[in-house]
ZATOR-294141 format. One record per atom (N, C-alpha, C): residue in three letters; x, y, z. Coordinates in steps of 0.001 Angstrom, whole numbers, plus 500000, padded with zeros to 6 digits. Layout:
alaXYZ
...
***
This chain:
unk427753584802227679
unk426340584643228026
unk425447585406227048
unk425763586637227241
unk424887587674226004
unk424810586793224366
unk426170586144224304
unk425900585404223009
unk424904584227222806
unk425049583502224071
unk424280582202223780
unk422729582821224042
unk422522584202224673
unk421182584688224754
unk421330584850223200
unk422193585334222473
unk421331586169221426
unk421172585402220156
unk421956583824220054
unk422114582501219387
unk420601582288219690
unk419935581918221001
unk418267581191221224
unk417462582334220766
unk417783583487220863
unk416642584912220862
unk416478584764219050
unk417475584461218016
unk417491584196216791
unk417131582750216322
unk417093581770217657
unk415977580547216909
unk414680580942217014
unk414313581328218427
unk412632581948218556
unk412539582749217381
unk413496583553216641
unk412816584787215300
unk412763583811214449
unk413919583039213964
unk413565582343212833
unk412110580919212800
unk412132580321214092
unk410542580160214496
unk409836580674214455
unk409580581125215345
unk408324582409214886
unk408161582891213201
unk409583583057212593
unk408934583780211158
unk408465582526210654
unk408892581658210538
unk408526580214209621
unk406768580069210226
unk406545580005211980
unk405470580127212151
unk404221581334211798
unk404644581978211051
unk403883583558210983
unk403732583443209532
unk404821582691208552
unk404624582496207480
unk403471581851207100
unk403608580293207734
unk402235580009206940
unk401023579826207809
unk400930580453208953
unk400050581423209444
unk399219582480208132
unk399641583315207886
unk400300584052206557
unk398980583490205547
unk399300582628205000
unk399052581383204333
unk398183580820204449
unk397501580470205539
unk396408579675205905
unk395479581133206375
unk395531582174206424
unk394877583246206803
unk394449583685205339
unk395051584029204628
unk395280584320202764
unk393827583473202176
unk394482582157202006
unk393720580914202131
unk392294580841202251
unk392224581105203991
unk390904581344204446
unk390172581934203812
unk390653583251203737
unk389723584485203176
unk389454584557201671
unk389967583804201109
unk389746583689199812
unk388724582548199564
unk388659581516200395
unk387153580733200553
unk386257581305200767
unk386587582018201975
unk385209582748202845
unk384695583359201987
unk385297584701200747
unk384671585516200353
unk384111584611198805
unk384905583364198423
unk384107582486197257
unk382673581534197669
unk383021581595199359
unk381373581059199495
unk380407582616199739
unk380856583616200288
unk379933584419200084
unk379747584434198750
unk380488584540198044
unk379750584699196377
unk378897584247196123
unk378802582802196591
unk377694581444196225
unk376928581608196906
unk376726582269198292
unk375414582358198670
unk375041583914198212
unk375498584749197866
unk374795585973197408
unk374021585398195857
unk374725585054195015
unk374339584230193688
unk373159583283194195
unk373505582456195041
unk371779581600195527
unk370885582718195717
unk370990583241196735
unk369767584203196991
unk369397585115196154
unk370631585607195189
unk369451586290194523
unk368905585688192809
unk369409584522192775
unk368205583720191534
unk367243582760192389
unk367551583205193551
unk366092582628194014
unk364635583074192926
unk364149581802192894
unk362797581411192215
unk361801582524192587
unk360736583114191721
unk359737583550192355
unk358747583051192737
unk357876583400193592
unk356793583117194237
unk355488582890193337
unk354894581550193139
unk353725581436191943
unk352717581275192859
unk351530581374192043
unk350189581014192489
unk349916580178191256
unk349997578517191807
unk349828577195191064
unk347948577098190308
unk347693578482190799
unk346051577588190386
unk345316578824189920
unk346659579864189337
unk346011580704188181
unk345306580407187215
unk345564579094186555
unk345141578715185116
unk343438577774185443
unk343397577613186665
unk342267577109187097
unk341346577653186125
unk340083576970185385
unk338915577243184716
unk337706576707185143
unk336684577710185194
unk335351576880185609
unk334922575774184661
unk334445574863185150
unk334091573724184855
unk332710573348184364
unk331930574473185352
unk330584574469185362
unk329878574443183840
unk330533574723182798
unk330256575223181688
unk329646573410180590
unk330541572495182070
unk330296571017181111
unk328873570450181939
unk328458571017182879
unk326500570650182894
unk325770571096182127
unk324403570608182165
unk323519571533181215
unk322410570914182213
unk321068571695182158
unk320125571483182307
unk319173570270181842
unk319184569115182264
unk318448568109181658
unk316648567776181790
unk316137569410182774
unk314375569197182826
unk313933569143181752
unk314714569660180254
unk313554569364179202
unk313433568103178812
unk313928566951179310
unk313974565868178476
unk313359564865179624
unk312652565216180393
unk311480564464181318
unk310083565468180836
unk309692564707180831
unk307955564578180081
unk307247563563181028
unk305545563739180977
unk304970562957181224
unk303995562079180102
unk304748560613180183
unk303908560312179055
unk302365559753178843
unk302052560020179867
unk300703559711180273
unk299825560767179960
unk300394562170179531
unk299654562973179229
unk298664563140177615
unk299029562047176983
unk298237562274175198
unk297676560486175857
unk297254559790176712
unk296405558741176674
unk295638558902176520
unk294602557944175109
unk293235558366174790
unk292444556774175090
unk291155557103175155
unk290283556304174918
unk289752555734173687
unk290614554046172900
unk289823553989171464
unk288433553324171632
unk287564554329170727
unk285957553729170594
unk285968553107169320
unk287295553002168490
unk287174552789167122
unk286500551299167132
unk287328550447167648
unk286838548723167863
unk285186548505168383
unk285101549291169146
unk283760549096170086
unk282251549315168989
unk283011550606168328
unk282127550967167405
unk281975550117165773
unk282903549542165765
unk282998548304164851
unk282468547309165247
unk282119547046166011
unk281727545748166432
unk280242545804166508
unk280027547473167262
unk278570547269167467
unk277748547571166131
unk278313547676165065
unk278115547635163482
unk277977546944163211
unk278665545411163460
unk278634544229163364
unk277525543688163742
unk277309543937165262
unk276091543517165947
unk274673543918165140
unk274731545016164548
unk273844544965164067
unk273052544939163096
unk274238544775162138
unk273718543930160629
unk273921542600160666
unk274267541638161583
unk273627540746162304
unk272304540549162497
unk272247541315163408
unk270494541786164705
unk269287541438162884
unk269769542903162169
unk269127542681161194
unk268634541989160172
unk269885541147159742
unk269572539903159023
unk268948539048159791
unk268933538363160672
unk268503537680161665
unk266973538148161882
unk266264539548161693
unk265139539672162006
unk264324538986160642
unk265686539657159080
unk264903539274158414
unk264561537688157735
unk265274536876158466
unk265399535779158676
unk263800535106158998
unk263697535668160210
unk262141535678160959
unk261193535867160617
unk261214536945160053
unk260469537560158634
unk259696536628157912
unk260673535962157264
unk260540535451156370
unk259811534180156537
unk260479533504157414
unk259282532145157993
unk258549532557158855
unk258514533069159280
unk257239533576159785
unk257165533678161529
unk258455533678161969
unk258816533457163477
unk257692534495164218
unk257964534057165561
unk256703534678166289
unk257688536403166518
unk257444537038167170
unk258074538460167750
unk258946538378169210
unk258607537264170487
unk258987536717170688
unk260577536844170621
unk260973535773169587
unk261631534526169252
unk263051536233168678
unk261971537322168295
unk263297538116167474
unk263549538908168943
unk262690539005169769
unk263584539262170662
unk264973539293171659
unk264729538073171611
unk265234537159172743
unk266737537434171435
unk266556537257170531
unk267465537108169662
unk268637538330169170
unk267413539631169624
unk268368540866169416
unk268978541209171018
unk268510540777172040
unk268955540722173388
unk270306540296173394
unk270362538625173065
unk271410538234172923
unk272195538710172163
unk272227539430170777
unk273128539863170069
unk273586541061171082
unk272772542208171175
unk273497543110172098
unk274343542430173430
unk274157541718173695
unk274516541495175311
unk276625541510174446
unk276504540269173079
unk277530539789172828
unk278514541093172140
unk277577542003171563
unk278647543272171113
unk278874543884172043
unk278515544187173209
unk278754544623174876
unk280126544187175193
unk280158543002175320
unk281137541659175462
unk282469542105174819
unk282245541947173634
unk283405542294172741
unk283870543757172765
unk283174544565172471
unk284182546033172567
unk284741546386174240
unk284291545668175463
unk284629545974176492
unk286134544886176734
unk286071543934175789
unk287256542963175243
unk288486544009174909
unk287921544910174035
unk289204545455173366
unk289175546654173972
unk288742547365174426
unk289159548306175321
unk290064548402176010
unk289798547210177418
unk290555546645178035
unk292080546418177387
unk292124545896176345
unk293377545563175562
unk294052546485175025
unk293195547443174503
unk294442548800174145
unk294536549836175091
unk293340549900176678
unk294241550598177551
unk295262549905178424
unk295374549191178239
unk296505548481178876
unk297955548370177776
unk297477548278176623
unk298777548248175757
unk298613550222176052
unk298393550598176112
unk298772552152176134
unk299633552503177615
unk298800551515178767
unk299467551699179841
unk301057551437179835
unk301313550253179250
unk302686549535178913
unk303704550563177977
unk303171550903177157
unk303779551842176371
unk304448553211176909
unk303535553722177980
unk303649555141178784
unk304653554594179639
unk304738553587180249
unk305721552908181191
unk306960552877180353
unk306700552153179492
unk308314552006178900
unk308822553463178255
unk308162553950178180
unk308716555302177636
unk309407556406178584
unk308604556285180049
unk309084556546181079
unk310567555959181385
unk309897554990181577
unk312012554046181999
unk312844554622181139
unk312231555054179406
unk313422555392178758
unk314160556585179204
unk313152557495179386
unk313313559150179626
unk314202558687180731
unk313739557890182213
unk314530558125183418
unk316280557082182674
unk316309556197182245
unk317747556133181864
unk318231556733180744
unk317774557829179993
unk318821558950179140
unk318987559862180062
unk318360560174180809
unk318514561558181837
unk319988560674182710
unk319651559448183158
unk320405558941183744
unk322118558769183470
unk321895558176182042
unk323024558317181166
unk323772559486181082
unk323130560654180468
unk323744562198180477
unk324192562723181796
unk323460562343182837
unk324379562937184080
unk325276562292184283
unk325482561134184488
unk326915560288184308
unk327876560933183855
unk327708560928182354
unk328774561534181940
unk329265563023182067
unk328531563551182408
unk328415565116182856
unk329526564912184155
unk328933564001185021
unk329667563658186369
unk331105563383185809
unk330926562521185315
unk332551562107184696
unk333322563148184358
unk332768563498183445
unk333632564759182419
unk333639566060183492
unk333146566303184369
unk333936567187185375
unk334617566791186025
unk334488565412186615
unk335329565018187580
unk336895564763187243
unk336916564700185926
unk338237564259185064
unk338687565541185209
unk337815566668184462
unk338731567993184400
unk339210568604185474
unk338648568351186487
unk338523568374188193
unk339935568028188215
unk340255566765187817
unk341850566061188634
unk342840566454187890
unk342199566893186640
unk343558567075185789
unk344079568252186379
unk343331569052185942
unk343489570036186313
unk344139570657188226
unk343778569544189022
unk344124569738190644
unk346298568918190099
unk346024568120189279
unk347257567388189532
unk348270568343188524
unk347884569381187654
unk348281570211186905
unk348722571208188417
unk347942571550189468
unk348058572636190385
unk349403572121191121
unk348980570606191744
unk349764569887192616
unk351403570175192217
unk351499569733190499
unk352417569442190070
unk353463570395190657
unk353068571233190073
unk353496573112190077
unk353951573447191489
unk353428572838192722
unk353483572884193927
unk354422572283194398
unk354477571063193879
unk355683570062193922
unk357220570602193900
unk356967570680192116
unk358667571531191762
unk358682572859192575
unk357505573925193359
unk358072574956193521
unk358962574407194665
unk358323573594195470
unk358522573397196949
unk360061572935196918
unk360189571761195500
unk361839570992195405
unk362381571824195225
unk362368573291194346
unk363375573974194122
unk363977574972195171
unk362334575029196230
unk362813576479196849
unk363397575623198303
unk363314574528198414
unk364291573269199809
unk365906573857198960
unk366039572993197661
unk367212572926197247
unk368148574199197463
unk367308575935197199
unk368020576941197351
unk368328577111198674
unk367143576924199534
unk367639576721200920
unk368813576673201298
unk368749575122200861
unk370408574468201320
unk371251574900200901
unk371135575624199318
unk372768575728198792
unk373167577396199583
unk372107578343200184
unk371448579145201122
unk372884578818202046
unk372336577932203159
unk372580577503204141
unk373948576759204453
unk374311576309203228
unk375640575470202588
unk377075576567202487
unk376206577667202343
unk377588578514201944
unk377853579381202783
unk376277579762203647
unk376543580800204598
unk377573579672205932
unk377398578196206196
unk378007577733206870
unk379365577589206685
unk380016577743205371
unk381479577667204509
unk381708579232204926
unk380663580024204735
unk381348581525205096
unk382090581338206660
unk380959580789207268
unk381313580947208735
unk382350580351209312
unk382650579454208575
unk384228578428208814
unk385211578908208312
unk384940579363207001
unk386487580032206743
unk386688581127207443
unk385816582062207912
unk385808583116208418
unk386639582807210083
unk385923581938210711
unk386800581625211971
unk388303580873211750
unk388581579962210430
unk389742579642210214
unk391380580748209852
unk390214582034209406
unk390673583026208726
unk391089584063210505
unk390336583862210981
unk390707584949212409
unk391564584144213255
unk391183582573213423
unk392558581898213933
unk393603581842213360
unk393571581934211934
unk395378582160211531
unk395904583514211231
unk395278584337211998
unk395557586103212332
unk396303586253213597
unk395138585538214154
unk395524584734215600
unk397135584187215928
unk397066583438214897
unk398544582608215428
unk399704583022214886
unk399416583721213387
unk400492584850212759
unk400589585687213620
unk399885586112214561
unk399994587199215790
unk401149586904217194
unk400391585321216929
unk401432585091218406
unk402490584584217734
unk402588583641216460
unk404171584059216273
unk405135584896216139
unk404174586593215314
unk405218587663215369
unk405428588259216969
unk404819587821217715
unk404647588501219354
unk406357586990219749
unk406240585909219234
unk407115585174219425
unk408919585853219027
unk408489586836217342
unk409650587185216602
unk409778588645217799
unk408940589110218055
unk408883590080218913
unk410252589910220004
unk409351588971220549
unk409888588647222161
unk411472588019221888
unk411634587538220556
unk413217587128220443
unk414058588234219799
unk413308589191219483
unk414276590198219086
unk414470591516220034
unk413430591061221437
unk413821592097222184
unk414999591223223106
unk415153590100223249
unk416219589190223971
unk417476589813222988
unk417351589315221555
unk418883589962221023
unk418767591540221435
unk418537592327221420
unk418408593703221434
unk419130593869222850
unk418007593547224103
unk418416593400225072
unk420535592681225682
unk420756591547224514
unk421945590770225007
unk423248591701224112
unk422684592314222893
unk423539593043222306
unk424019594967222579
unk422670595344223411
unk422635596671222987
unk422388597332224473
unk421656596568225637
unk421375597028226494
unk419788597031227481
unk419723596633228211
unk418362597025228641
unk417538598995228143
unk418465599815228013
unk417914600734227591
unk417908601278226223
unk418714600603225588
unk418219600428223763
unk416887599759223915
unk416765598031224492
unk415550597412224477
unk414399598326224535
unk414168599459225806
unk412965599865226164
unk412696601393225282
unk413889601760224851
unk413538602680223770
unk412808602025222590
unk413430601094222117
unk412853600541221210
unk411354600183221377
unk411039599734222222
unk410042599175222753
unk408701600691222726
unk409506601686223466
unk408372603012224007
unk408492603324221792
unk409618603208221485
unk409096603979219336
unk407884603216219019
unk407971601667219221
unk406856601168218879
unk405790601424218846
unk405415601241220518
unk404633601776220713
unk403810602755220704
unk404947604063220231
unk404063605128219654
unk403460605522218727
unk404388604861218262
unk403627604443216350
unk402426603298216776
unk401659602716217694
unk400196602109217645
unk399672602248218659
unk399551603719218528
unk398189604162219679
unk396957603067219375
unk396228602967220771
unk395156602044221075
unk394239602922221359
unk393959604223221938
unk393139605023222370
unk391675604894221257
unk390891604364222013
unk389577604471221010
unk389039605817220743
unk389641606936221327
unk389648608030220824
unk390368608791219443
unk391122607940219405
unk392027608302218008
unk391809607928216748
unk390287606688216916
unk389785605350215858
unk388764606410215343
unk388173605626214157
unk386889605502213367
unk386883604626212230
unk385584604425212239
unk384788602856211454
unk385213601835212341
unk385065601771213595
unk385650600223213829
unk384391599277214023
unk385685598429213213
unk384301596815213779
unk385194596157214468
unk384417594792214674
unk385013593760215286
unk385107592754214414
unk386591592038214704
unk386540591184213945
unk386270589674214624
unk386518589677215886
unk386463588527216512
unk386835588463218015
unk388100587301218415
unk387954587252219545
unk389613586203219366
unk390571586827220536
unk391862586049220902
unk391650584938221866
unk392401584070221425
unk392108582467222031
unk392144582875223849
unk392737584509224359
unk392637584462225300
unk391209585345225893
unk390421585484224812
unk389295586369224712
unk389192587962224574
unk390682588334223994
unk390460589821224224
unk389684589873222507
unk388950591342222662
unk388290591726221440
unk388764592424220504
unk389278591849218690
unk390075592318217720
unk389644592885217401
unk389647594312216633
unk389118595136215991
unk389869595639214989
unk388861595998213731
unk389309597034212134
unk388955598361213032
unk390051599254212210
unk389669600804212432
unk390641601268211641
unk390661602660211491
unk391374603495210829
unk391694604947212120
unk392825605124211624
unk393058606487212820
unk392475607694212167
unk391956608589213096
unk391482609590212647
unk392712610586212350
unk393353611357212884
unk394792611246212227
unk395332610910211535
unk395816610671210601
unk396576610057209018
unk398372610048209791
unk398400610715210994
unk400088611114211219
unk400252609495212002
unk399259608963212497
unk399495607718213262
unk399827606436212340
unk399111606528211358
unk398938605576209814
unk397837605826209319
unk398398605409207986
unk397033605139206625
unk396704603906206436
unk395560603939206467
unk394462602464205796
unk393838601914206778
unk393267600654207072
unk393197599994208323
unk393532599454208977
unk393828599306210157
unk394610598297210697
unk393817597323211904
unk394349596773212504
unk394192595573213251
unk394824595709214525
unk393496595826216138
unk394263595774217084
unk393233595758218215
unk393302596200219338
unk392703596212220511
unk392370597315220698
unk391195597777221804
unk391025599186222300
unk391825598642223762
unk392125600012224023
unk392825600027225121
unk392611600130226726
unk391054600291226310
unk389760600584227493
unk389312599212227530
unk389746597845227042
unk388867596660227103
unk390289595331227323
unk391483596329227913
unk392521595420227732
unk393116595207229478
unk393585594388229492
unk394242593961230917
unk395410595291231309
unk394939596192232071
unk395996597772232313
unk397401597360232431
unk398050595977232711
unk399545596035232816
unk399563595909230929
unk399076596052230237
unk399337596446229047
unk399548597792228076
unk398862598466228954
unk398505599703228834
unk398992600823229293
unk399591601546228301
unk401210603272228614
unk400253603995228359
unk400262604917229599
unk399695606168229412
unk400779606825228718
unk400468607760227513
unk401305608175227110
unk401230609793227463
unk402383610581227286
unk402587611917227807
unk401220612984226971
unk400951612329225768
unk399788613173225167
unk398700612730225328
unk398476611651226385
unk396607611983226932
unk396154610946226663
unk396708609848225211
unk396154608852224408
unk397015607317225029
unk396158606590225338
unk397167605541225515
unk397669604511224678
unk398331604133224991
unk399506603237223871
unk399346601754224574
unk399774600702223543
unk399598599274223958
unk400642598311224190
unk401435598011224631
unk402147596799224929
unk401658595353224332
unk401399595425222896
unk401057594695222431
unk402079593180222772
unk403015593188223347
unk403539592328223578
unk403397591416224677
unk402798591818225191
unk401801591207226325
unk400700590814226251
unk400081590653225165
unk399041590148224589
unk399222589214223377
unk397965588736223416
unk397693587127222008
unk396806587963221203
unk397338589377220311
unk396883590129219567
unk397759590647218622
unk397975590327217528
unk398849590999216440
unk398137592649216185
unk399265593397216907
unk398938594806215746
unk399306594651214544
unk398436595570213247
unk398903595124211954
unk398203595945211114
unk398567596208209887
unk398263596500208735
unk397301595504208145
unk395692595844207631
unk395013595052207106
unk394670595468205597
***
């Protein structure tokens, strides 16, 4: 009987080791992703882009108006009155008037007759210079007009383009801002993600990395449990439990005996894994991997004769270990 116990107690070890191996392996694995995506997101974040202000280069514009009141005038202001014609004429009229008297003169007309005659001449040089008067204040009126329309469409013209030529530098210049706004915005999404891309690769390998701690745990708790069956079928129930109490003393659990601990996670049956180092160097050196003993189910848990308690790690889905 003891044999065929200690034939199955040596398939469970050699199971278990094959299972712990690439446990092993896929834990190795893990952590060597996990810590190549932390790389990639420490490297994202810190060539992250800096922060611009797109509309430094902005320039006033104002510099392309100008003042256009000097170039309205009133042209109505130099309109004159010409007497030049009026006064020609009535020159006319009257070396006329005159010949004409001496006309009368001469045959002998009554006085009369030169009246009536210089009447009519005046009435007709009256006539005529009030002719041309009329005609060059009105060509003067026409003139002041069109000169006006001109003034109001160059004034008209120049603001146009004034309008234009800011409004252009206006857009260029906004789509010069925009631009800048554009690429910051594409680049600083893109870091985001590659951000967000790696911290999510951290977080997966990291849990792939504590489940195959996990299961390298319960397979050596597997190599465990088959080498306390041979122990037990070859040597005795009280070899077994000696063996069992050396172990155990060599991995005190007492969270009194720890420092630096973290956590690393959590056993598929929820107990809480922890890094620590013993304060003592006589217990071990470096860090190791295990449970406190204050957060564990008590049929696990040896009070031991010096005050500190000890773990029955074998009763648990927790690998003690060297990390």
């Amino acid at each position: 009987m003891a044999a065929l116990t200690a034939v199955a107690a040596a398939a469970v070890v050699g199971a278990g080791a094959v299972a712990a191996g690439k446990a092993k392996k896929a834990e190795r694995r893990a952590r060597n992703e996990k810590n190549d995506a932390k790389t990639g997101m420490l490297a994202a974040i810190r060539d992250r882009q800096d922060i611009i202000n797109p509309y430094t280069g902005i320039t006033d514009l104002s510099g392309l108006a100008s003042d256009l009141s000097s170039q309205i005038t009133n042209p109505f202001n130099n309109l004159q009155v010409s007497t030049a014609a009026a006064e020609m004429q009535a020159e006319e009229a009257d070396i006329a008037l005159a010949n004409t008297l001496d006309t009368l003169e001469m045959t002998g007309a009554s006085a009369g007759g030169a009246t009536a005659l210089a009447m009519a001449a005046l009435k007709s040089k009256k006539g005529v210079a009030a002719s041309i008067e009329e005609q060059e204040a009105r060509n003067a009126e026409l003139k002041a007009r069109g000169e006006q329309h001109a003034i109001g469409a160059r004034v008209a013209a120049t603001t146009r383009y004034q309008d234009v030529a800011i409004a252009q530098g206006t857009r260029a210049e906004d789509a010069a801002a925009q631009g800048e706004i554009f690429q910051f915005q594409a680049q600083e999404a893109r870091t985001n993600n590659d951000i967000n891309m790696y911290q999510s690769m951290y977080q997966g390998f990291a849990q792939q990395e504590n489940q195959a701690a996990i299961a390298g745990s319960q397979a050596w708790g597997q190599v465990a449990s088959g080498l306390g069956s041979v122990a037990t079928a070859g040597l005795g129930v009280k070899a077994s439990q000696n063996n069992l109490a050396a172990a155990q003393l060599n991995n005190p659990s007492d969270r009194r005996l720890k420092k630096n601990i973290q956590l690393l996670g959590q056993s598929p049956n929820g107990l809480k894994i922890y890094a620590f180092e013993y304060i003592n160097k006589i217990f071990g050196e470096g860090i190791w991997q295990g449970v406190m003993s204050d957060e564990i189910p008590s049929g696990a848990v040896i009070k031991h004769s010096d005050g500190y308690d000890r773990v029955d790690y074998s009763k648990l889905d927790v690998e003690f270990k060297r990390i």
